[in-house]
C-alpha positions as CSV (number, residue, x, y, z in Angstrom):
1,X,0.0,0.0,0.0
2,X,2.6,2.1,1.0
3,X,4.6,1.3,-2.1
4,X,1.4,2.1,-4.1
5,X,0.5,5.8,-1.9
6,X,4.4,7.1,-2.9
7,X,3.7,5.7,-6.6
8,X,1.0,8.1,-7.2
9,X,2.2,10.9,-5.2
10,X,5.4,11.0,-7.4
11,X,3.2,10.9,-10.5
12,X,1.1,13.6,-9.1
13,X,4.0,15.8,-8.8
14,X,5.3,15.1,-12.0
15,X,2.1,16.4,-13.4
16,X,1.8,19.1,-11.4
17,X,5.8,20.0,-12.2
18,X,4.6,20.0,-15.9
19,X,1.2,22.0,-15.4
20,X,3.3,24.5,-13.6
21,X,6.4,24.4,-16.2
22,X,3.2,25.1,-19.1
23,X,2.6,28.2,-16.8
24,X,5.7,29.5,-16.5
25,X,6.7,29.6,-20.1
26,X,3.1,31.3,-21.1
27,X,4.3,33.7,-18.1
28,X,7.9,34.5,-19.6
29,X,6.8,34.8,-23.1
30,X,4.0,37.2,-22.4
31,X,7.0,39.3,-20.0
32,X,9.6,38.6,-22.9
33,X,6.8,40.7,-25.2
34,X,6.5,43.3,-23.1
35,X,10.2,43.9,-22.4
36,X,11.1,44.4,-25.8
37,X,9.9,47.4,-26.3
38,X,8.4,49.0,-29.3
39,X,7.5,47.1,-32.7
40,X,10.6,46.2,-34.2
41,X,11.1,47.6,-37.8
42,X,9.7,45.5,-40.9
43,X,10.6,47.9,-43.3
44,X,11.1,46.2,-46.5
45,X,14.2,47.5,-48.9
46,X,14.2,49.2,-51.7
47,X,12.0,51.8,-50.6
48,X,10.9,54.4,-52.7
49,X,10.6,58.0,-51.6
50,X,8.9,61.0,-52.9
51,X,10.7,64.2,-51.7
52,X,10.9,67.7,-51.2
53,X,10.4,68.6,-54.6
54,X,8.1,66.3,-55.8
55,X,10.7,63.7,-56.9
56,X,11.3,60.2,-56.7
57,X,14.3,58.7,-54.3
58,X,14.8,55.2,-54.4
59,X,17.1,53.9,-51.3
60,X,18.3,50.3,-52.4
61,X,19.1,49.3,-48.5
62,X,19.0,50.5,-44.9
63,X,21.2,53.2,-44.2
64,X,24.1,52.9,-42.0
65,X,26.5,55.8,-42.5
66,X,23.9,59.4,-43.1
67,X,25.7,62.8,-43.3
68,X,22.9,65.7,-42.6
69,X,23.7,69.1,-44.2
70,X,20.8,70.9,-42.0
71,X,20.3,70.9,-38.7
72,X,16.7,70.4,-38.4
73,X,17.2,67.0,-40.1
74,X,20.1,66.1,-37.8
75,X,17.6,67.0,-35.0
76,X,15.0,64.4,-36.6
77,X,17.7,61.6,-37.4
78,X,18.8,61.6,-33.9
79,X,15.3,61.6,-32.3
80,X,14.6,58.5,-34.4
81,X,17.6,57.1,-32.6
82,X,20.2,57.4,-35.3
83,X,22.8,58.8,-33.6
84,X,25.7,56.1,-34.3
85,X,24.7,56.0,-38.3
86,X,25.1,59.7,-38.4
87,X,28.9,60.0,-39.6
88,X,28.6,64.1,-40.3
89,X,26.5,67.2,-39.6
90,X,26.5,70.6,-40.9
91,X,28.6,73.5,-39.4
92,X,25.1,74.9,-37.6
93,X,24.4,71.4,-35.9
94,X,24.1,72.6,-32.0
95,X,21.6,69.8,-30.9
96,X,21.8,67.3,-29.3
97,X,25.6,67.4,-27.8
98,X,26.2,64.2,-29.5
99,X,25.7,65.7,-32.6
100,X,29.2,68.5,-31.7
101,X,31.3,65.6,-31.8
102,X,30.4,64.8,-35.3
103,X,32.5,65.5,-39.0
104,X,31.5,68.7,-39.6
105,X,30.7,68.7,-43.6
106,X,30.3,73.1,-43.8
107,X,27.6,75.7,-43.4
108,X,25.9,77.7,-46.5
109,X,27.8,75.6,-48.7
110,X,28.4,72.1,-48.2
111,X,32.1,70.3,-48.7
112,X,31.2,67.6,-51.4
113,X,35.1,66.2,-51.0
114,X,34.5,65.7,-47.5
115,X,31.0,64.2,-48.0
116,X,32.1,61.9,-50.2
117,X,35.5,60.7,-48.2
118,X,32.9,59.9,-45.2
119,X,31.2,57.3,-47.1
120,X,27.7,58.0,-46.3
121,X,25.1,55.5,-48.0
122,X,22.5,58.3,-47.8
123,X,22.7,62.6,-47.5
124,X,19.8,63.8,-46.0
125,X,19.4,67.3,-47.8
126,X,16.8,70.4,-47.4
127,X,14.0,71.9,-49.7
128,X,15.5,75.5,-48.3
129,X,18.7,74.8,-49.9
130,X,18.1,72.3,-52.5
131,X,18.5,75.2,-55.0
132,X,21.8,76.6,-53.8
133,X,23.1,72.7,-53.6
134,X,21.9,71.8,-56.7
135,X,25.2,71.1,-58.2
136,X,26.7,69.5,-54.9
137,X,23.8,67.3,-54.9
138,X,24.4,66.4,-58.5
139,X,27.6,65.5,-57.9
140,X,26.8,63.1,-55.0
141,X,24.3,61.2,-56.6
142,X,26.8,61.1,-59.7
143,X,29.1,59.4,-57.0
144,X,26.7,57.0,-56.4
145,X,25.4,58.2,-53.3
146,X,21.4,59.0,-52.5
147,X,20.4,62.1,-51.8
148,X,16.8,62.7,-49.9
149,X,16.0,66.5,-50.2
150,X,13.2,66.9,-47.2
151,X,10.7,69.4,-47.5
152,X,10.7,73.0,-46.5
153,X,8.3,72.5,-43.5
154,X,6.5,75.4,-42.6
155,X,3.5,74.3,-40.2
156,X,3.5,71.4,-37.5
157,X,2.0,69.4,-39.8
158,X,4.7,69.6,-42.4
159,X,7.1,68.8,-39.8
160,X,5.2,65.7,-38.6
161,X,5.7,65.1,-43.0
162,X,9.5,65.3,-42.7
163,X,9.5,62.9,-39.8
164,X,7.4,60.3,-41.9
165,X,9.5,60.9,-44.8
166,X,13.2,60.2,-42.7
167,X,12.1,57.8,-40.7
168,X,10.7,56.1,-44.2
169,X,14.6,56.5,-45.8
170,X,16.2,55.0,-42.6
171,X,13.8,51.8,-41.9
172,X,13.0,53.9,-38.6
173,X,9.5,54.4,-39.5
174,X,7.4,52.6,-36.5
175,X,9.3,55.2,-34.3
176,X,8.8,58.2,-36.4
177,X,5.3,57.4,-35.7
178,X,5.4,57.6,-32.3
179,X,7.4,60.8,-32.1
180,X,4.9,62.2,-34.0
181,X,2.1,60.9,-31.3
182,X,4.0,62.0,-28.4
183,X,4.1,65.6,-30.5
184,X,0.5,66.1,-31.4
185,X,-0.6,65.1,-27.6
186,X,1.4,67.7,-26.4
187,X,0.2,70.0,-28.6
188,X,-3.4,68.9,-27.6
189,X,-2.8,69.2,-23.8
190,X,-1.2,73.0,-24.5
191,X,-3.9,73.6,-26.6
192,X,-6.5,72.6,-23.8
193,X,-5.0,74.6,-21.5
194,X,-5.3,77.9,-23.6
195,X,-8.9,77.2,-24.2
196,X,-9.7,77.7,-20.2
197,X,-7.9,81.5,-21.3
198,X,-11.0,83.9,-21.0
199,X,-11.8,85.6,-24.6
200,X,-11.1,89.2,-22.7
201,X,-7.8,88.4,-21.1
202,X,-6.3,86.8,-25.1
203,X,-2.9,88.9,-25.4
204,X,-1.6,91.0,-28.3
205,X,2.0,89.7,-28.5
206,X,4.7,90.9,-30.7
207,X,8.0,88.7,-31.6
208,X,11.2,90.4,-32.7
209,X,13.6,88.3,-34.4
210,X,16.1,90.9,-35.1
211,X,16.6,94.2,-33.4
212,X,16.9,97.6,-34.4
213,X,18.0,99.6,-36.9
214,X,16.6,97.1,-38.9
215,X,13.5,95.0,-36.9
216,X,12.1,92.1,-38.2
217,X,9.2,90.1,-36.7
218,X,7.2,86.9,-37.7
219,X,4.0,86.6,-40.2
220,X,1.7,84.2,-41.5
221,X,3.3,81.2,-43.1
222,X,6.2,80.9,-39.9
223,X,6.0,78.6,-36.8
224,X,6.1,81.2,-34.4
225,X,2.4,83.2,-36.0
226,X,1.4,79.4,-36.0
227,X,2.3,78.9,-32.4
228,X,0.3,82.0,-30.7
229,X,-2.8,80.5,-33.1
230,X,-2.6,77.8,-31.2
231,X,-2.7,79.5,-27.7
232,X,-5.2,82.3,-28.5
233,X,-2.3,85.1,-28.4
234,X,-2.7,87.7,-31.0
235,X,0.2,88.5,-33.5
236,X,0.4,92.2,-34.3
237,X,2.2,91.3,-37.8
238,X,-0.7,88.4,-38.0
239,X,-1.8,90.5,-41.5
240,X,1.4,90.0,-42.9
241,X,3.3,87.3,-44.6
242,X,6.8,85.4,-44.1
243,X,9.9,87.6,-42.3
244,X,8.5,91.2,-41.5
245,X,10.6,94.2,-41.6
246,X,8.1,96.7,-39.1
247,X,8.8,100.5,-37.7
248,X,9.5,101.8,-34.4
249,X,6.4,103.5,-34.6
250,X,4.1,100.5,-35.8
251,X,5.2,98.4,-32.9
252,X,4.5,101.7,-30.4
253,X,0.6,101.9,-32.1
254,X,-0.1,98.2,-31.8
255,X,1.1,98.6,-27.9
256,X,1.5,94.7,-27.7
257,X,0.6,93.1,-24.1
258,X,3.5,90.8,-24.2
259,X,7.1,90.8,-26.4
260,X,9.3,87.7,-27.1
261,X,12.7,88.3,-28.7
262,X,14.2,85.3,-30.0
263,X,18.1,86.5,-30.2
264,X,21.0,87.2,-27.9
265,X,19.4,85.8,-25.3
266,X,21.7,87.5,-22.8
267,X,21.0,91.6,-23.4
268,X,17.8,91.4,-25.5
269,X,15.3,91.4,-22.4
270,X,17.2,94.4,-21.2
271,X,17.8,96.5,-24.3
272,X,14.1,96.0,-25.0
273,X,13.1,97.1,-21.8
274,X,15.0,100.7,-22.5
275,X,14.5,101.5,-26.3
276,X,13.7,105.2,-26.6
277,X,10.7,105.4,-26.9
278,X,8.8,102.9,-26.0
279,X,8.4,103.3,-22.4
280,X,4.1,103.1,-22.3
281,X,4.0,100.2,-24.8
282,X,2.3,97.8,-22.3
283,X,4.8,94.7,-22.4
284,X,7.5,97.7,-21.7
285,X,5.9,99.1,-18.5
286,X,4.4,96.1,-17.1
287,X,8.0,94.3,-17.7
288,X,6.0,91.9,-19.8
289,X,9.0,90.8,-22.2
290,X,10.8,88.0,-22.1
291,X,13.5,85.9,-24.5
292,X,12.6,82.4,-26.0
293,X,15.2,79.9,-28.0
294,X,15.0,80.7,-31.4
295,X,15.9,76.9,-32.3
296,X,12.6,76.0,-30.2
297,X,10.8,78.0,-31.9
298,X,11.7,78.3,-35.5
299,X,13.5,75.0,-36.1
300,X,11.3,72.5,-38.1
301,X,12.0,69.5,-35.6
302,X,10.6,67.9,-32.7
303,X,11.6,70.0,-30.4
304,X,9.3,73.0,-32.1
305,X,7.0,71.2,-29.4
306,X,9.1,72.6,-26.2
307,X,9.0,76.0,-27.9
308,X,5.2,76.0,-28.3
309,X,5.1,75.1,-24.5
310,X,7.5,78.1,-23.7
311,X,5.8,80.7,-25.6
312,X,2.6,79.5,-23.7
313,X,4.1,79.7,-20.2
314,X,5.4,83.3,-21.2
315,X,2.0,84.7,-22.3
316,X,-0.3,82.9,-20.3
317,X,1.6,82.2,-16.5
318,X,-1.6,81.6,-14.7
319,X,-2.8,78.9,-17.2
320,X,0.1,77.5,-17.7
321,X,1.1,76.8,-13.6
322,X,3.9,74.1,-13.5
């Protein structure tokens, strides 16, 4: 009996030991899912990309050396987590501080030599200066090498287009999605928060991008006009298109409620603050002025996001309470 009574008790936990084994493997597979992180990429090559300019870009295989000759798509690239693949940068490149310690490859004009010594298997180029680069561009794709002009973003939604279209050109394009995601809920949570702003407390808000003799402000068509849409602020140059060259006196009539200056962000704040002559423009004598990144806010990038956040804490403190 007693031989029988350990008999079944040994096959009992052998079954059980098995049952449980079952168990644990559904366990660790369904933890070994979750701890990879995000969808890995299934992008097939070739790919086939229209640009920029309206043109087709074929990129044969998945890029591993990129060179960026604008800093805005450096910015991009690196978000997407290309950082090691990127092998040079413009002269401009400031962001992130990885992106320093890359082969610089020139500023308005772009060293094709050096380009073309680092090897790159794909040059991520702009719309702004595809026109100025058209014969450095021709001679890198005569070497071989593809060239992806990106367009010349000028509204978030463009920008979220330039993140689709790199992410497309370097297989990265499950995590250009999310980037983009993570961007427009930001965007909908400041947004939310400048729609509790009552209708009679909306500020007039006026944005000098260079100072005087010659000052220049943003119109329709820029991020920044784009940017105090988006948080009910009113732009005094909202009537006017592109890079705005205004007058002392204009500026004075409009008496804006609040003034950003996005350049030398050391004196500008200051300098503003004692310009002849506008001592009872509101922003002056309520000390309403303030200085915002121009990268943040200008730079078509992911970052354009942190800039929209800034100018809303500027304008509207109360709403925008940390």
């Amino acid at each position: 009996m007693k031989k029988r009574l350990l008999a079944f008790f040994l096959t009992l936990m052998v079954i059980l030991g098995v049952l449980a084994g079952c168990g644990t493997t559904n366990q660790d597979q369904k933890a070994d899912k979750s701890s990879q992180g995000p969808k890995q990429e299934q992008t097939a090559f070739p790919v086939t990309i229209k640009d920029g300019l309206g043109e087709n870009v074929t990129i044969k295989h998945k890029p591993k050396r990129i060179v960026s000759i604008i800093p805005s798509n450096t910015e991009i690239a690196f978000d997407l987590g290309l950082g090691k693949q990127i092998v040079g940068v413009s002269d401009f490149d400031n962001y992130p501080k990885a992106a320093l310690k890359k082969t610089k490859i020139g500023g308005q004009k772009m060293n094709v030599e050096k380009i073309i010594s680092l090897k790159p298997d794909l040059v991520l180029a702009h719309a702004s200066s595809a026109n100025s680069s058209r014969d450095g561009i021709k001679q890198l794709r005569e070497a071989g090498i593809p060239v992806l002009i990106v367009n010349d973003a000028e509204s978030f939604n463009q920008v979220y287009q330039s993140i689709q279209m790199i992410g497309k050109a370097t297989g990265t394009s499950h995590k250009a999605d999310q980037i983009i995601s993570d961007m427009k809920a930001k965007v909908a949570s400041i947004k939310e928060k400048a729609n509790k702003v009552p209708k009679d407390k909306e500020k007039k808000v006026y944005i000098e991008i260079s100072p005087a003799p010659d000052i220049y402000t943003a119109g329709q068509g820029t991020f920044m006009n784009e940017m105090l849409n988006l948080i009910h602020a009113k732009n005094i140059a909202a009537d006017k298109k592109g890079w705005v060259k205004l007058s002392d006196e204009s500026i004075v009539k409009e008496n804006p409620d609040v003034i950003l200056a996005t350049y030398d962000q050391k004196s500008a704040v200051k300098n503003l603050l004692k310009r002849s002559g506008w001592g009872n423009v509101a922003a002056v004598k309520n000390k309403q002025v303030y200085s915002v990144n121009s990268d943040l806010v200008n730079r078509p990038g992911p970052r354009l996001v942190d800039g929209l956040e800034q100018m809303a804490q500027v304008i509207y403190p109360d709403a925008f309470k940390k």
